[in-house]
C-alpha positions in Angstrom: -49.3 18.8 29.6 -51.7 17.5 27.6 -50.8 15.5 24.1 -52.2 15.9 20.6 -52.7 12.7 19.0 -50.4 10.7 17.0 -51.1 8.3 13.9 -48.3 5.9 13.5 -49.8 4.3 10.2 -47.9 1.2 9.0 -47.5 -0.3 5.5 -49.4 -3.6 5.5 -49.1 -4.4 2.1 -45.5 -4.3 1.6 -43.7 -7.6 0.4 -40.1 -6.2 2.0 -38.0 -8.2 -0.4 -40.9 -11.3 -1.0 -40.9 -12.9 -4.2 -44.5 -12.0 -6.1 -45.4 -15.2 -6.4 -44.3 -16.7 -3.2 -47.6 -16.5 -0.2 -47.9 -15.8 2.9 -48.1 -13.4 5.0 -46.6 -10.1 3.9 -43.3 -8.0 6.3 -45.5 -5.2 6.3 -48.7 -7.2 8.0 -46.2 -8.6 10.3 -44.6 -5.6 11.7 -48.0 -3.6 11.9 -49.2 -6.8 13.9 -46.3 -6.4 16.4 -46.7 -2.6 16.5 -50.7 -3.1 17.0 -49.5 -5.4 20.5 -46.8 -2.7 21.6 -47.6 -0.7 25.0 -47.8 2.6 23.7 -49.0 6.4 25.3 -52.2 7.3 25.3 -52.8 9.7 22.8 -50.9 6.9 20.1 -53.0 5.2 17.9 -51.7 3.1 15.9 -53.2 2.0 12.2 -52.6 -0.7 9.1 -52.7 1.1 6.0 -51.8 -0.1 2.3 -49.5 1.0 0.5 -46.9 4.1 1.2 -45.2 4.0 -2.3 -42.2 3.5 -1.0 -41.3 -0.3 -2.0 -37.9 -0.2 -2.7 -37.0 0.6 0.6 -38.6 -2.0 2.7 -41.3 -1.9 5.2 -42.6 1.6 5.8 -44.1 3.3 8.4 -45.4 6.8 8.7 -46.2 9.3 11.9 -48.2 12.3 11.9 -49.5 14.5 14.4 -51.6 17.5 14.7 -51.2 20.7 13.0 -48.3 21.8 14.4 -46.1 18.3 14.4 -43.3 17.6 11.7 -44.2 14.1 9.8 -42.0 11.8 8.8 -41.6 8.3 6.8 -39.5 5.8 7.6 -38.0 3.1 5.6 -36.1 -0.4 5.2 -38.1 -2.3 7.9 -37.6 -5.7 7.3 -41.1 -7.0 9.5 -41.8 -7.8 13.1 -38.5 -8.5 14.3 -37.8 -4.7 13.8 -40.9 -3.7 16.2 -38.7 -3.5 19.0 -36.5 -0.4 17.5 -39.4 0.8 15.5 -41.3 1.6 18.7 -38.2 3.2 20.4 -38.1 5.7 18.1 -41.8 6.2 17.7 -42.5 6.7 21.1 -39.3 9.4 21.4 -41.7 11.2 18.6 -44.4 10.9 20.8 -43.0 12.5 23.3 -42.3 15.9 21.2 -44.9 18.9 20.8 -43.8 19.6 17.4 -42.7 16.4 16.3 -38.9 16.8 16.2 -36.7 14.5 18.3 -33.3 15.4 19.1 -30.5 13.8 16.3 -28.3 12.0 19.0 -31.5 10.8 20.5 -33.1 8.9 17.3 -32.4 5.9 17.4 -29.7 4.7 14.3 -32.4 3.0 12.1 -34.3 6.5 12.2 -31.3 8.7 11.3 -30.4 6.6 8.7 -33.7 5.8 7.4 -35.3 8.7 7.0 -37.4 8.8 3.4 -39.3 12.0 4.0 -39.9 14.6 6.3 -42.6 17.1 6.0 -43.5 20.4 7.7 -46.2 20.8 10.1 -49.4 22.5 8.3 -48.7 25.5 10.7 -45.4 26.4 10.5 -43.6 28.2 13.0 -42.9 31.9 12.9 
């Protein structure tokens, strides 16, 4: 069986918590950097983007996949300490045609941090 592809896009700009003024660098570049060295399947690509509008729940990180693939965005990251879980759950997406893992099977962190899900662009009959 052959995969579509799957964008797991990553909020590099988010300060997770950070003061404004304080330097450094950000949660958000920190966990995509620790996603970015991750073993991942084949048809996973994995991608830095800014902002998801989603600040006051942490680090965020989107996935998307074809046409026919649920989307979701997850929340409340804290930064490259949570790549570990991040890509558990992730690759458990992956591993779906339509994008919809199994509740008992998500990891916690994705059950319970869960900021939007959004239908596929063809929706089933």
């Amino acid at each position: 069986m052959t995969m579509e592809p799957v964008e797991v896009l990553v909020c590099s700009t988010c300060r997770a918590g950070m003061p404004t003024d304080m330097e450094g660098p950000r949660p958000g570049a920190q966990l995509a950097e620790a996603l970015l060295a991750k073993d991942w399947p084949a048809h996973v690509t994995v991608k830095t983007t800014e902002c998801l509008s989603n600040c006051d729940s942490g680090c965020s990180i989107a996935v998307r996949g074809g046409a026919d693939r649920w989307t979701y965005v997850y929340g409340n990251f804290t930064g490259a300490e949570d790549a570990a879980l991040a890509h558990e759950g992730l690759v458990k997406y992956a591993g779906t045609e339509d994008g919809l893992v199994p509740w008992r099977e998500r990891p916690v962190h994705f059950r319970k941090n869960c900021i939007a899900r959004i239908p596929p662009l063809r929706l089933p009959e």
